[in-house]
N, C-alpha and C positions, 0 to 999 in steps of 0.2 A: 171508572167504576172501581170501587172497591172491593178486593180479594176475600172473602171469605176464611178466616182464621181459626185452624183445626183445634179443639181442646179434649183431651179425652184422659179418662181415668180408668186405672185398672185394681179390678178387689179380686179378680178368678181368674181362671185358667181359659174361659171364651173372654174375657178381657184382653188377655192376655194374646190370643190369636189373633182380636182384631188388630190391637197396635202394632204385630208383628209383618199384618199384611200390610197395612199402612206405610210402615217401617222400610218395606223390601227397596231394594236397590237402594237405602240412604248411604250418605258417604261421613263415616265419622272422622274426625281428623283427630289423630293419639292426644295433642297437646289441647283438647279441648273435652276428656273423658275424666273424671275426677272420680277419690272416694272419699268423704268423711265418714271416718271410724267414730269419730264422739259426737257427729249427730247422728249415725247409721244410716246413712243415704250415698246411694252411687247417681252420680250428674253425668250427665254428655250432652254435647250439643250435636244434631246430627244436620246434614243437609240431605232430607227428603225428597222424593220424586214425585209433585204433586200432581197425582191421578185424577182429584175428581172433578175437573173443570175437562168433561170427555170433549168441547167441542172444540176444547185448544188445536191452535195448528203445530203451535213448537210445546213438548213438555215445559214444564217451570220446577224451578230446585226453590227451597225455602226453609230456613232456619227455622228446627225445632226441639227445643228444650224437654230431655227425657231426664224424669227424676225417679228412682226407688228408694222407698222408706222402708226400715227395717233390718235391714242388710248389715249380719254379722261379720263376714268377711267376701273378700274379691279372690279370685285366681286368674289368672289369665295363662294364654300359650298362643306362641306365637305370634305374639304384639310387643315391639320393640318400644319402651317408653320411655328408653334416650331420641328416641328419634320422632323429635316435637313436629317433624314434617308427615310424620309419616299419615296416613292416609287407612281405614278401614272400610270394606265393602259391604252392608250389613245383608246378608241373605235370608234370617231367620231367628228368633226371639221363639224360645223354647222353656215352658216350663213342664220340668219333671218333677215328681213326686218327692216328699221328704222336704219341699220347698227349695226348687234347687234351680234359677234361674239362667240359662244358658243364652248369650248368643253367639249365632256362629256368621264366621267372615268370611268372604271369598280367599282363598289361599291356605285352609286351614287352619285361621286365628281362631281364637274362642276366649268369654270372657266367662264365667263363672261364677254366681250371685249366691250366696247361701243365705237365706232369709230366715228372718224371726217371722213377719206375716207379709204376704202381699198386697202392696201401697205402691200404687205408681202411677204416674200421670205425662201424658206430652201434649205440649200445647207450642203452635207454630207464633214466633215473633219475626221482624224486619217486612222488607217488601221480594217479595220470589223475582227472579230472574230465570231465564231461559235456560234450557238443558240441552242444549243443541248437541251434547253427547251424551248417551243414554243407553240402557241395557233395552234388548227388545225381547219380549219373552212371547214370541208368535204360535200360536196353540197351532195355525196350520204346519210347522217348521218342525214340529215337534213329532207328526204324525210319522209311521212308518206305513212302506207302499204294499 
């Protein structure tokens, strides 16, 4: 049976939340996040947590290509980018006001997008594989007694 292949575009700010949910627990890997200054676009390739196949037994992780158009400049902290191994956790895709696209990473990293307009799209390519390690985010787990 064939997988179901995510494509989604964002022009706003509830655009912008739904990629972000989508996004959560994705694993970027530093030597695969790029910026082109002279076309104005920030690329990564993230590997996703794909949530919406709910009757799976094992989660599935899958390649997906995040693009934004527009993008005057990057900042980043706390992201080593001598280090092509290194590995980011993505928690949340934030935008603020003034046009000011933030995500933030487990550990404190953060990437920083300052945009001309918002233009952005991800769309999942290859075939998913099993997530047999996974973040569990248990809404019972969460309760206080």
């Amino acid at each position: 049976m064939k997988k179901e292949m995510l494509k989604l575009r964002a022009k706003d700010a509830e655009d912008i939340q739904v990629i972000s949910a989508v996004l959560q627990d994705a694993i970027l890997p530093v030597c695969d996040i790029t910026f082109e200054p002279e076309d104005k676009t920030f690329i990564a390739v993230a590997q996703r947590l794909r949530r919406e196949p709910e009757e799976a037994e094992i989660p599935e992780r899958i390649c997906c290509a995040l693009t934004i158009k527009g993008v005057k400049s990057v900042q980043t902290h706390g992201v080593d980018q001598r280090d092509p191994e290194g590995m980011l956790d993505l928690l949340a895709i934030i935008l603020e006001p003034a046009h000011i696209l933030n995500f933030i990473f487990a550990g404190d990293a953060r990437i920083r997008l300052e945009l001309e307009t918002l233009s952005g799209a991800i769309e999942d390519f290859g075939e998913p594989w099993p997530a047999f390690c996974h973040p569990c985010h248990d809404n019972a787990a969460q309760k206080t007694p």
